[in-house]
C-alpha positions as CSV (number, residue, x, y, z in Angstrom):
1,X,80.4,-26.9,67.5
2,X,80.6,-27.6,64.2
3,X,78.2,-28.0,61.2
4,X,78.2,-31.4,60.8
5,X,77.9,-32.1,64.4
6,X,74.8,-29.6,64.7
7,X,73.1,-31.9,61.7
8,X,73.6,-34.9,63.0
9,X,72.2,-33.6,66.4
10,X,69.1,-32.5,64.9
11,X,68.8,-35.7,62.5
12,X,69.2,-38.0,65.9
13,X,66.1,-35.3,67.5
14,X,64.0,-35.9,64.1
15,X,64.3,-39.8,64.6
16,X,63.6,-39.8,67.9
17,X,60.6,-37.6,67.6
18,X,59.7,-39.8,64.7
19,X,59.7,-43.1,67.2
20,X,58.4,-41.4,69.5
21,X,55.0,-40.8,67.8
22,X,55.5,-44.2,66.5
23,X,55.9,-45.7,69.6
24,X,52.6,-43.2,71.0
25,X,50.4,-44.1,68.4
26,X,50.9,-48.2,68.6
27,X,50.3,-47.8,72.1
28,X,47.2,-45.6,71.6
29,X,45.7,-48.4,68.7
30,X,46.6,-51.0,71.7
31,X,44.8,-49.2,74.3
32,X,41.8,-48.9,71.9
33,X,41.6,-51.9,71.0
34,X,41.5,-53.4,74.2
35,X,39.0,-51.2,75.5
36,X,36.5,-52.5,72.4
37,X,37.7,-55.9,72.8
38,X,36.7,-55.6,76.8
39,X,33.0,-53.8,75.8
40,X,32.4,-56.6,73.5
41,X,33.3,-59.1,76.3
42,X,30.8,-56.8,78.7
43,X,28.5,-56.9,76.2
44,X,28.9,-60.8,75.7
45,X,28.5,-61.1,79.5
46,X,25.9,-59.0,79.8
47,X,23.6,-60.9,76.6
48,X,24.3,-64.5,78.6
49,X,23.3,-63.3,81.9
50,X,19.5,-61.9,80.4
51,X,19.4,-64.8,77.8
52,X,20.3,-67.5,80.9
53,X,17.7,-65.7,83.2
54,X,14.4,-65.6,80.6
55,X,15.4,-69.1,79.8
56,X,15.1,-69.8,83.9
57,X,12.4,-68.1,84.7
58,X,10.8,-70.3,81.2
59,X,11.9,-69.0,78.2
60,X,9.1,-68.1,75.2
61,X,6.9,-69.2,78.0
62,X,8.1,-66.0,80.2
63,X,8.6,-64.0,77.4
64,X,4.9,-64.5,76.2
65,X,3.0,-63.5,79.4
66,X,0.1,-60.8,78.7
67,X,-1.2,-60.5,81.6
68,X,-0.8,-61.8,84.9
69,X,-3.3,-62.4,88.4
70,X,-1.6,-62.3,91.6
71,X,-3.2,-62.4,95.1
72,X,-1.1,-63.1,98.8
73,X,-0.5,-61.0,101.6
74,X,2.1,-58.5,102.7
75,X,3.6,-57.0,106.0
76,X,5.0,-53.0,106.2
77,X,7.9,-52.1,108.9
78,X,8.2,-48.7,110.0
79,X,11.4,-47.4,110.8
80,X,11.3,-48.9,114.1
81,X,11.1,-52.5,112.8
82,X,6.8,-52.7,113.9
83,X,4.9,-54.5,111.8
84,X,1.4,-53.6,110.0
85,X,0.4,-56.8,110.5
86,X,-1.1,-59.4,108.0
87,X,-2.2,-57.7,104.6
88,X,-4.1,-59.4,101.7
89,X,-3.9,-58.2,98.6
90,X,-5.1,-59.1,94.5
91,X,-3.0,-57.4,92.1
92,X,-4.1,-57.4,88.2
93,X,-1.2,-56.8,85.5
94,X,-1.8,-56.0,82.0
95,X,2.1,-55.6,80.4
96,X,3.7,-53.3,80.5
97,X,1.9,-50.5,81.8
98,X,-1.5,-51.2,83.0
99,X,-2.4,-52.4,86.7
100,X,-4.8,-52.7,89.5
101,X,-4.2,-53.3,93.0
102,X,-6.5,-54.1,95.7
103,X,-5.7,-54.6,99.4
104,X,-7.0,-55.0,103.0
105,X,-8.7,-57.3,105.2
106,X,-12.6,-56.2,104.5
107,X,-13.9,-55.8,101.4
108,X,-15.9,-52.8,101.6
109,X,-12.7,-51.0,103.4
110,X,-10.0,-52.0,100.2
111,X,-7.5,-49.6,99.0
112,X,-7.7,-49.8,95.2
113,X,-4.8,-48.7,93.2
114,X,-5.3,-48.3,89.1
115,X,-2.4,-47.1,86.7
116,X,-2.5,-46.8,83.0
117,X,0.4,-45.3,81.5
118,X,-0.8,-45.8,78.4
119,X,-3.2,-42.8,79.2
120,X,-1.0,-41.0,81.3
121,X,-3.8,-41.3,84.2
122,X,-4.5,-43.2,87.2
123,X,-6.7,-43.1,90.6
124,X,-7.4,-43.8,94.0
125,X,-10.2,-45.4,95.9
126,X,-10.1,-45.6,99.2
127,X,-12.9,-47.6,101.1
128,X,-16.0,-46.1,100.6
129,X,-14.3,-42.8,99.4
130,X,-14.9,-41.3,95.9
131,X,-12.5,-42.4,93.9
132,X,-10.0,-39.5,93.2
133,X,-7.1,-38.7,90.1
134,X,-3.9,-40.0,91.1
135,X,-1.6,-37.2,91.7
136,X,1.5,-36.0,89.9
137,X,3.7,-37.5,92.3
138,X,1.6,-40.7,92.4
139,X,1.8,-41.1,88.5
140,X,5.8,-40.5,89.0
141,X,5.9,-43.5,91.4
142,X,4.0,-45.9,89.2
143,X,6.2,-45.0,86.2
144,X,8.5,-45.8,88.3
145,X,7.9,-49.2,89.9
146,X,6.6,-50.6,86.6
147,X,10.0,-49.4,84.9
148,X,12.0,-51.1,88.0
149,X,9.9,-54.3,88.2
150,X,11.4,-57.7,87.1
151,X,8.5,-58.1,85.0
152,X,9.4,-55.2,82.4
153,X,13.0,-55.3,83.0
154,X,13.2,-58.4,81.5
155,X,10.1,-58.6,78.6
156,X,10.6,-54.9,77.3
157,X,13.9,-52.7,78.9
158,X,16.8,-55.1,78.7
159,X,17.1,-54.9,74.8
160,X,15.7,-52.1,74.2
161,X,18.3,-50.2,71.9
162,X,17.9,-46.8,73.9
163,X,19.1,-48.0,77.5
164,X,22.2,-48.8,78.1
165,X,23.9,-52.5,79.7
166,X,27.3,-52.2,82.1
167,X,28.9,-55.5,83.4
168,X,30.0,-54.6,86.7
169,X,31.4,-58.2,87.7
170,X,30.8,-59.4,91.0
171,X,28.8,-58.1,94.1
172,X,30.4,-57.2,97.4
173,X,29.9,-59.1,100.4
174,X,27.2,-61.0,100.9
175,X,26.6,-60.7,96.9
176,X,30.3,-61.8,95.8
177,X,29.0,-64.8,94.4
178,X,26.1,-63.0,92.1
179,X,27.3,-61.2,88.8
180,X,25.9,-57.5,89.0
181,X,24.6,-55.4,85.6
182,X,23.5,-51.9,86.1
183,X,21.1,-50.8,83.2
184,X,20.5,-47.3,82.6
185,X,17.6,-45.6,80.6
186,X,17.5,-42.3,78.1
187,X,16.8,-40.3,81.6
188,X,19.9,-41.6,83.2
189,X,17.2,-43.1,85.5
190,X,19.2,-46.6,86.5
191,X,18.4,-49.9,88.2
192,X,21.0,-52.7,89.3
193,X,20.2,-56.0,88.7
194,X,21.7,-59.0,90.6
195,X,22.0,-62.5,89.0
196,X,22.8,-65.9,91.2
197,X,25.4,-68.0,89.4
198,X,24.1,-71.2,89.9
199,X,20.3,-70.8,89.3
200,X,20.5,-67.7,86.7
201,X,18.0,-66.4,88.4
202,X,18.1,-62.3,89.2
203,X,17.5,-62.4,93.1
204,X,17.8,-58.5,93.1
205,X,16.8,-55.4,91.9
206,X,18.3,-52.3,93.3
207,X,17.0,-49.0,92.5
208,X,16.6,-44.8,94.0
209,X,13.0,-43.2,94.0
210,X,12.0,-40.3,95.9
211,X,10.2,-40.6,99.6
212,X,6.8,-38.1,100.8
213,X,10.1,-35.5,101.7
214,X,11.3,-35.5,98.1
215,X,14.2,-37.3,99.0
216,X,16.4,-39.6,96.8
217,X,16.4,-43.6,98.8
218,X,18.0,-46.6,97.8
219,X,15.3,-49.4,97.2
220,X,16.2,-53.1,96.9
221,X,14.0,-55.5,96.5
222,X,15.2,-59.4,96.9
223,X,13.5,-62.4,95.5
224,X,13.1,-66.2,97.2
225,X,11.1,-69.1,97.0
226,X,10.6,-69.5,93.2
227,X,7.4,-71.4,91.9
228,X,6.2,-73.0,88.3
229,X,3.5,-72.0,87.7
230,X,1.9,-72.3,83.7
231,X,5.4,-73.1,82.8
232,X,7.0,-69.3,84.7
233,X,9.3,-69.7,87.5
234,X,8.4,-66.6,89.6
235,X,9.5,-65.6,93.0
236,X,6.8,-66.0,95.7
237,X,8.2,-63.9,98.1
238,X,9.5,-60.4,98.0
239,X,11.6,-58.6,100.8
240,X,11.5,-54.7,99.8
241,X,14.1,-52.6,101.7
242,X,14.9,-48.7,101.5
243,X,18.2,-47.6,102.6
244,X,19.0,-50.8,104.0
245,X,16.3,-51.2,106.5
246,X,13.0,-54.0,105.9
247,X,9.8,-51.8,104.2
248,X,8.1,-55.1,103.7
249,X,7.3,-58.4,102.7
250,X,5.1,-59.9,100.4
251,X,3.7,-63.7,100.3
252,X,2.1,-64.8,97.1
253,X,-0.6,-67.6,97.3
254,X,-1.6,-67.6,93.4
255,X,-0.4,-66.9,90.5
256,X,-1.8,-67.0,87.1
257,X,-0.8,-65.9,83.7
258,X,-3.1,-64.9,80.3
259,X,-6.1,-64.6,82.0
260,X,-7.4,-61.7,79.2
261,X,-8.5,-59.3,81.9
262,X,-11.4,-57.1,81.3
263,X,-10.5,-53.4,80.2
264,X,-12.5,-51.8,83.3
265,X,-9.9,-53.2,85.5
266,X,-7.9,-50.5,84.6
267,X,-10.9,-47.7,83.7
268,X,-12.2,-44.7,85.8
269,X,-13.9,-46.2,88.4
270,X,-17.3,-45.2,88.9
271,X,-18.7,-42.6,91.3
272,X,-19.6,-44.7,94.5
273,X,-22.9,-41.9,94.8
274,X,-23.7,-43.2,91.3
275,X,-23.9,-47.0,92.2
């Protein structure tokens, strides 16, 4: 072969290689920038869906609850579908971490729940029992539920700079007609939030927690049969499922909002030998 054909060979190789990396890095650029321009879409979507929901549920009206009063009743399923029967229950909220929960039928046999993560510390009264420290595993679950509950999600996590928003379009099934964002938190602890298209409203709130076995279960809970009440549009029942099957359902009666509860709603309780 001769010399001039070996240069030109080797000039056509150069050019190529030239294009070629031309070509790879227009198509990288491309690639880029339609991944940012999709994230900002997400994004986008993601902003309406919250904004659209708050202004739903009432806007600076929602978004300036304090504290909130809530009594009803509720039912528990066991796994084989029985009921508990008929419930009641008073719950008092103090955003966003404080709370107090009382339920049962007599008054001198209620359950009393307190939680304030503020403090790091909670307990337990049960009936006529001393009141007790809620344990580790306790505190976990109220972290928890108060992380996961439509109430925070939408005041405090959803714009908070350190969790993270994903659009995941629409649900499957009997959800196809809801658009679906999954939020995720610094300790890659996640909850998936589903919003109806027509009323904005988020009808459900998927999340995992662990059971009395220390094992991960999917928990939804679904909302229905919105009220106004103060100028808030809250759901007045609650269906709670884990891993598909019905845990319970809760009936609220009243609600009210900004009622400045005491502080020793959510204090030590006193010693019932003391009283």
């Amino acid at each position: 072969m001769r010399h001039e054909d070996v240069a030109m060979i080797r000039m056509v190789r150069m050019i190529r290689a030239v294009l070629m990396r031309g070509f790879l890095t227009a198509l990288f650029f491309c690639i880029a920038f339609s991944i940012a321009r999709g994230q900002d879409a997400g994004e986008d979507k993601v902003r309406a869906l919250f904004e659209d929901a708050i202004a739903a549920m009432g806007g600076d009206v929602f978004m300036n609850v304090r504290d909130i009063y809530s009594e009803g009743h509720f039912f528990l399923f066991n796994e084989r579908g029985q009921s508990s029967g008929l419930i009641r229950f008073a719950d008092y909220t103090r955003l966003p971490d404080k709370s107090r929960s009382e339920s049962g039928n007599r008054r001198n046999e209620l359950e009393v729940t307190i939680f304030d993560l503020e403090k790091d510390a909670g307990w337990i009264v049960m009936g006529t029992r001393e009141p007790r420290a809620a344990t580790k595993d306790e505190m976990r679950d109220f972290t928890a539920l108060a992380n996961h509950s439509l109430e925070n999600i939408f005041r405090f996590r959803w714009n908070d700079p350190q969790n993270r928003l994903f659009y995941l379009g629409a649900g499957e099934g009997a959800d196809v007609t809801r658009d679906v964002v999954r939020l995720i938190d610094p300790t890659n602890d996640e909850v998936v939030i589903y919003f109806d298209r027509i009323s904005k409203l988020p009808v459900k709130i998927e999340s995992q927690k662990r059971n009395a076995r220390g094992i991960r279960v999917r928990v939804a809970d679904e909302f229905s049969q919105w009220h106004k009440s103060q100028g808030v549009l809250a759901p007045m029942r609650i269906d709670s499922f884990t891993n598909g099957r019905r845990a319970s359902q809760q009936f609220f009666l009243k609600i009210s909002y900004n009622n400045d509860h005491r502080d020793d709603l959510f204090s030590k309780p006193a010693s019932k030998s003391k009283r």
